[in-house]
C-alpha atoms as one frame of an Amber mdcrd trajectory, in Angstrom:
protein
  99.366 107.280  41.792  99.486 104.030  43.909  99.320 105.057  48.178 101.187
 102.669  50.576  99.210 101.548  53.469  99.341 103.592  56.495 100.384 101.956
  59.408  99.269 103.170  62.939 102.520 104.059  64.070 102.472 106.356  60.933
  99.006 107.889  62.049 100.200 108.709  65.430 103.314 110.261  63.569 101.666
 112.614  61.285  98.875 113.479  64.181 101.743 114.531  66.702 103.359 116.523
  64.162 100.553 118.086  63.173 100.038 118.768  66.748 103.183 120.514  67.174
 103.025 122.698  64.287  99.726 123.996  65.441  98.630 122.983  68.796  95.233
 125.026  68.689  94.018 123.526  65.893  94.516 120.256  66.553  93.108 120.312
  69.703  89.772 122.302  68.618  89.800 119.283  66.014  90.049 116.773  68.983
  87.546 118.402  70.787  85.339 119.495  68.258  82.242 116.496  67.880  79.478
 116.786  65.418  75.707 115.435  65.480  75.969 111.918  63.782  73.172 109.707
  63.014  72.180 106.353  64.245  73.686 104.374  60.649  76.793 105.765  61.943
  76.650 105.628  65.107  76.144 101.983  64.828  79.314 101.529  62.492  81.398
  98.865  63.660  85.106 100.263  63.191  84.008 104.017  63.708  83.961 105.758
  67.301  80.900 107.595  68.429  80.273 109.166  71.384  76.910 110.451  72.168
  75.897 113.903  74.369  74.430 113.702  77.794  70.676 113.531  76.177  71.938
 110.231  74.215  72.354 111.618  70.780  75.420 110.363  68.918  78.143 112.643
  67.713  81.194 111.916  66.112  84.964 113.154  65.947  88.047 113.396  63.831
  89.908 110.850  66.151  86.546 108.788  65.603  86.529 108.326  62.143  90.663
 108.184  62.174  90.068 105.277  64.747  88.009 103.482  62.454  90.223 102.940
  59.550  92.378 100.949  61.875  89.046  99.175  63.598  88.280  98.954  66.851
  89.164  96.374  69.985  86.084  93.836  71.371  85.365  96.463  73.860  84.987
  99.428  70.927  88.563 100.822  71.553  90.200 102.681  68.707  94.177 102.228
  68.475  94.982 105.983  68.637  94.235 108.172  71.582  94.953 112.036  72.373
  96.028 112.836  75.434  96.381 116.695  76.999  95.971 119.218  79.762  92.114
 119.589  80.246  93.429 123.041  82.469  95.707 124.115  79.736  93.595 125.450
  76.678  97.022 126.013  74.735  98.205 122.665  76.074  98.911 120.377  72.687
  97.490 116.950  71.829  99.916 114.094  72.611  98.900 110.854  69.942  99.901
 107.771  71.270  98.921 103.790  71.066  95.826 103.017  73.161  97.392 101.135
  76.122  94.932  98.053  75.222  96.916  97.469  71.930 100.612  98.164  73.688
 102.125  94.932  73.361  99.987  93.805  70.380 102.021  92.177  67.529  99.506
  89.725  65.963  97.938  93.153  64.452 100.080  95.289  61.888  97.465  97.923
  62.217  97.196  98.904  58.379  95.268 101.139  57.116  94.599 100.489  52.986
  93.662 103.911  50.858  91.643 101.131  48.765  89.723  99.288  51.336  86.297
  99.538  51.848  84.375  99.023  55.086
């Protein structure tokens, strides 16, 4: 079975959903980073962040970012957005504000492309 590209709008769709249908989890998945080495850190499409000793670690929204690559500044399209107070507050997925605007990019995502 053939998949249809995924377009970013779609992403953000399916993430907000999600988000809705179980707030907690989504936002633990947000949250939630893992130790990464330096190969990936050093990915070109794929967002790592790195802990306040410098190691990098890496994130669902990360990796999501990175099938839709990154601006010159290493921005992903898709950003999460929620109460920092509020531990029950839900994730809101919207287009990075540095893509708003941006029609010269369909921002596909192919199940068959390769990085």
């Amino acid at each position: 079975m053939k998949s249809e590209p995924v377009t970013v709008q779609a992403a953000i769709d399916l993430l907000n959903e999600a988000s809705q249908l179980d707030p907690v989890a989504m936002r633990g998945l947000v949250e939630y980073h893992v130790p990464c080495d330096y190969t990936l850190a050093d990915h070109p499409a794929v967002q790592v962040d790195c802990t306040e000793n410098g190691d990098p670690i890496v994130g669902m929204l990360g990796i999501i970012n990175g099938l839709f690559g990154v601006d010159e500044n290493a921005q992903g399209k898709i950003t999460g957005v929620w109460d920092p107070n509020d531990p029950g507050a839900p994730v809101t997925f919207i287009l990075n504000p540095e893509f708003e605007g941006n029609t010269d990019d369909p921002g596909q995502a192919s199940p068959t492309a390769a990085s």
